[in-house]
N, C-alpha and C positions, 0 to 999 in steps of 0.2 A: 157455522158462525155467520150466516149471512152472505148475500151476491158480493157485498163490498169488503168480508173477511173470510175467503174461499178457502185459507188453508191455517189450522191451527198449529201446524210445528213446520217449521223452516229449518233446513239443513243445507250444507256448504261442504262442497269436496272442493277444497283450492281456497289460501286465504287470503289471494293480491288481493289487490286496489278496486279491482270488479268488484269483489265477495264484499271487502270492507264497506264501499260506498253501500248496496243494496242492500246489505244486514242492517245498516245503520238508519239506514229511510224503510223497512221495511217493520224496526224497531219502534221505532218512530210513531209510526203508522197505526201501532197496537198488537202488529204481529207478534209472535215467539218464536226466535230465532234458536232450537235446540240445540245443535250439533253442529261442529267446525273439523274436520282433519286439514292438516298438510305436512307439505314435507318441509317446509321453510319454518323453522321456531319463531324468526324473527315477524313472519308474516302473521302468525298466529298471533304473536303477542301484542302485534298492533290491530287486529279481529278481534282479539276479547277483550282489548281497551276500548273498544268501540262497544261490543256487545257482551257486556260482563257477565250474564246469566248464562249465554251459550258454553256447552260442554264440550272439551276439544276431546275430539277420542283418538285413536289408532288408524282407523281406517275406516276405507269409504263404504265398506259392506256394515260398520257401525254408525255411520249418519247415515243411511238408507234402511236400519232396521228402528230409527228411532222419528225418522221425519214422515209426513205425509205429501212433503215436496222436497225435493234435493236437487240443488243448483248445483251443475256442474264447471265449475268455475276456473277449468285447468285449461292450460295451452292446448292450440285446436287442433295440435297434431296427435293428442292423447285422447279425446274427447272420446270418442272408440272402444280403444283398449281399456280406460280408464270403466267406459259403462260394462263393461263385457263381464268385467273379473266382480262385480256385483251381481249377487242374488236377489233381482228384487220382488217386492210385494206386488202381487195383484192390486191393481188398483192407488199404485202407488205415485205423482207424477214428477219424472225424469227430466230437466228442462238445462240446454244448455243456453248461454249467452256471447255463441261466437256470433259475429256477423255473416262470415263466408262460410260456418262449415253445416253443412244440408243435416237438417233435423234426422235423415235417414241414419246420422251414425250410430243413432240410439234405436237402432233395428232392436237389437240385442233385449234392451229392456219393453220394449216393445214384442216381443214376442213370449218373457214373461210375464204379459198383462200389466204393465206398466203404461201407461199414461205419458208422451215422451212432445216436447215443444221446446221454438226456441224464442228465447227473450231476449230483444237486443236491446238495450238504450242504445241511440245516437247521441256520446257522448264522450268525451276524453277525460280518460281516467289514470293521468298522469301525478294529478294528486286529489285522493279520497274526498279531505274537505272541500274545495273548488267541485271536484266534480256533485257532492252532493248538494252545494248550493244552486249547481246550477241543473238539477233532476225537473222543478218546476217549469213544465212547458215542455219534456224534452219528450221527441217521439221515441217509443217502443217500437221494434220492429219483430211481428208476435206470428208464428206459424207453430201450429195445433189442430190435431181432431175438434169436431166437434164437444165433444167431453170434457175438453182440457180447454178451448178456447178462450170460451167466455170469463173462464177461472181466472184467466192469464189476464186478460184485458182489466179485471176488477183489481187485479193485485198489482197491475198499472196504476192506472187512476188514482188508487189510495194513496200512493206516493206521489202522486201532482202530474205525474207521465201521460204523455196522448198515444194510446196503443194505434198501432198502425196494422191492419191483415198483411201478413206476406204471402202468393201463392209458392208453392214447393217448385222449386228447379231455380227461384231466382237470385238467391240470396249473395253470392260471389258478386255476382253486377249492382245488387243491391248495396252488397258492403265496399265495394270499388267506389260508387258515386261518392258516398261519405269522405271519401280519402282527398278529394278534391276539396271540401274546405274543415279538412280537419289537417290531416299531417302536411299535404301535400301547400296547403295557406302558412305552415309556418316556414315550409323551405320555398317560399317566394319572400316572406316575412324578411328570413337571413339574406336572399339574395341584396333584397332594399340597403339592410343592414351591413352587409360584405360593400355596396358600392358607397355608403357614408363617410367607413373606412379609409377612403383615397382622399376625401378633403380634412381627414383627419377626426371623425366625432367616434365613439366609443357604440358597441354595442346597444348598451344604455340608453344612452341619447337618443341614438337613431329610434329606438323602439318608443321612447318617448313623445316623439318628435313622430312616429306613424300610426301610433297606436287614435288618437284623436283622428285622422284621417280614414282609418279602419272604419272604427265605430260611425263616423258621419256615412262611409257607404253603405255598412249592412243597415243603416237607418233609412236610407234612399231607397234601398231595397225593397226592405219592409213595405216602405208607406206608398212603392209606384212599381214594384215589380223589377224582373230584371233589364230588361233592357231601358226602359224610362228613369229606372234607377242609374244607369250608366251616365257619368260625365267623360271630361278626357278629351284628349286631341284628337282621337278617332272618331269620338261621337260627334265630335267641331266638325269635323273633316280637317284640321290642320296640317296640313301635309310638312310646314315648316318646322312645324316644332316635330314633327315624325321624324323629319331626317336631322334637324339638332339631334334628338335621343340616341337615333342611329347611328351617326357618327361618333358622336361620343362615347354610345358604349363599346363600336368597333377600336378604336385609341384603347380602352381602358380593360375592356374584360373579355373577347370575343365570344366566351361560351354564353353571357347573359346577355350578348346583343343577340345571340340567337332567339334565348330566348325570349328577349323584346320581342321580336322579330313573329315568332308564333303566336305568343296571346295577344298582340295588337291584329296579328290574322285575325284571330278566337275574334276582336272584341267587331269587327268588320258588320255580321250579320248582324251584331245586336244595335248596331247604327243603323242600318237599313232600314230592322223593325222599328226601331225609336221615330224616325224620320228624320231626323237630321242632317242626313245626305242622301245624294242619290245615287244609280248606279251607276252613272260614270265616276262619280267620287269615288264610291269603293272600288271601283275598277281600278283609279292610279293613285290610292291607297296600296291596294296589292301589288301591282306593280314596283312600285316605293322599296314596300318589302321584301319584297325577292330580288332584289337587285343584288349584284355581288356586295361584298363588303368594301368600305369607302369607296364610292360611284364618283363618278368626277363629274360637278355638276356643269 
């Protein structure tokens, strides 16, 4: 079918929120999404309202005798067992979409000639529609022989994705970084939201009320990088409004002045780099912080 239509039948072992969003942009695309098993009815019925032509069969040894790729789209601790107890075709390619778990666990299909890679969107797939609006621009993170590579990257692209090479061994550190502004940015989100709480505003609000302050930083970001993107009392050097914070949050919540306490460490070197202070300032910046809780000024 072409460099930019690598695979003519697309199959799906697993039919969460992963399977949903990629069947549905991979639909999209022009591709033909043949085959769906799982073990959830209700997951399925929301994959073939997405993908009405796809055929739900029995099992995963029947979407791998009917696809020319099959996504393996099951929890990363099956991923394994899940390829093993398949027969697959020569020439057939085997592609999970965990972040952390090493392309090796498809040894198995790999050593009956199968073609085996893994394909990551960096993306949250909390809910299908969001995540598939938000596919455009998002990187792929794509480790493959060369045989299966290039395949991989084109069946990227077609859906708006920037495939990224992963080398083999790194993909747990690879899938850790993500975690810092995917899950790990909505429980600082809640922290924000947990301290609004004490002067009384609702969940809601508070997100309301941070969500424009968000989007103005990844926008700072964007347009200067990280640490140029940085504002803040620590890029000030404010050392007054440090220990306002400080104190306050020691009174109100101690486990969130800690961790005040750490990412205004975190934000120290990216003042340094910015130039904003110097190193005596970060010096009794740090200081600042590591000081016991309520310091007597």
């Amino acid at each position: 079918m072409g460099t930019d239509n690598p695979f003519s039948r697309i199959g799906f072992v697993g039919a969460g929120k992963v399977a949903q969003t990629l069947a549905e942009a991979f639909t999209q695309a022009g591709h033909s999404v043949v085959a769906i098993c799982s073990r959830s009815d209700a997951n399925l019925a929301q994959f073939h309202g997405r993908c009405p032509d796809s055929r739900i069969v029995s099992s995963p040894q029947e979407v791998a005798d009917q696809a020319s790729i099959v996504f393996l789209t099951v929890p990363d601790d099956v991923i394994g067992k899940v390829c093993e107890e398949v027969s697959w075709r020569p020439g057939t390619a085997v592609v999970h979409c965990s972040g952390a778990t090493e392309v090796s666990a498809l040894s198995s299909a790999k050593e009956r000639g199968a073609l085996i890679g893994g394909f990551h969107p960096l993306q949250m797939f909390a809910n299908p529609d969001v995540a598939l609006s938000g596919l455009p621009g998002c990187t792929v993170g794509i480790e493959a022989e060369e045989a299966l590579l290039g395949k991989l990257e084109a069946l990227a692209r077609c859906i708006g994705c920037v495939p990224m090479t992963l080398p083999a061994g790194i993909r747990p550190l690879y899938h850790a970084s993500a975690y810092y502004v995917g899950p790990f940015l909505i429980a600082l989100l809640k922290e924000g939201a947990k301290l609004w709480a004490h002067f009384g505003a609702s969940e809601r609000q508070a997100m309301d009320a941070l969500m424009p302050l968000l989007r103005g930083t990844v926008a700072a970001v964007q347009h200067a990088g990280l640490a140029n993107g940085m504002g803040g009392c620590v890029a000030r050097g404010d050392r007054g409004t440090i220990q306002k914070h400080v104190a306050s949050l020691d009174e109100t919540d101690a486990a969130a002045a800690d961790l005040y306490r750490e990412l205004a460490l975190r934000n120290i070197p990216l003042a340094l780099e910015r130039g904003t202070i110097n190193a005596l300032q970060g010096q009794q910046i740090e200081e600042l912080l590591k000081r016991a809780r309520n310091p007597v000024l």
